[in-house]
N, C-alpha and C positions, 0 to 999 in steps of 0.2 A: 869718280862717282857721277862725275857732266855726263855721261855716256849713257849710264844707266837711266840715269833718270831723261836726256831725249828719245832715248827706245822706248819707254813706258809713254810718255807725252805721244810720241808719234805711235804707240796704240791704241792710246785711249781717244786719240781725234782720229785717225782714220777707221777706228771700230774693227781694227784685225784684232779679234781678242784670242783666238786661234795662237796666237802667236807667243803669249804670256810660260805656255808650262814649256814651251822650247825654247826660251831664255831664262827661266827660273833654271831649267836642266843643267845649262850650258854656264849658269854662273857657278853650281855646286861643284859641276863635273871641274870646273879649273879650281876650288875653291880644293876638292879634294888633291887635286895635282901636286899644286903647291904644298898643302900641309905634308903631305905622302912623300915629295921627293926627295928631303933629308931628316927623317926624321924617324922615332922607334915606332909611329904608328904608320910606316910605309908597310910592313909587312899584312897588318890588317885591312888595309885599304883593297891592295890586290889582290885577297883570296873574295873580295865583292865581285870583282871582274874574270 
């Protein structure tokens, strides 16, 4: 979670706000990975993609 929150600190002071929905993306897209790779909602996952 240290990770996350110096990516946000280091947006919110350098004013790349740009950069917020393509980390937002990037935590769901693993967020989905994970739950999806052994589980009964892997099949639902991948008819998204």
């Amino acid at each position: 979670m240290e990770i996350v929150r110096d990516l946000f600190n280091f947006v919110r002071e350098r004013k790349k706000f740009w950069l917020v929905p393509v980390i937002f993306f990037l935590l769901i897209l693993g967020f989905l990975i994970v739950i999806g790779g052994g589980s009964s909602v892997a099949p639902f996952i991948y008819t998204l993609f």
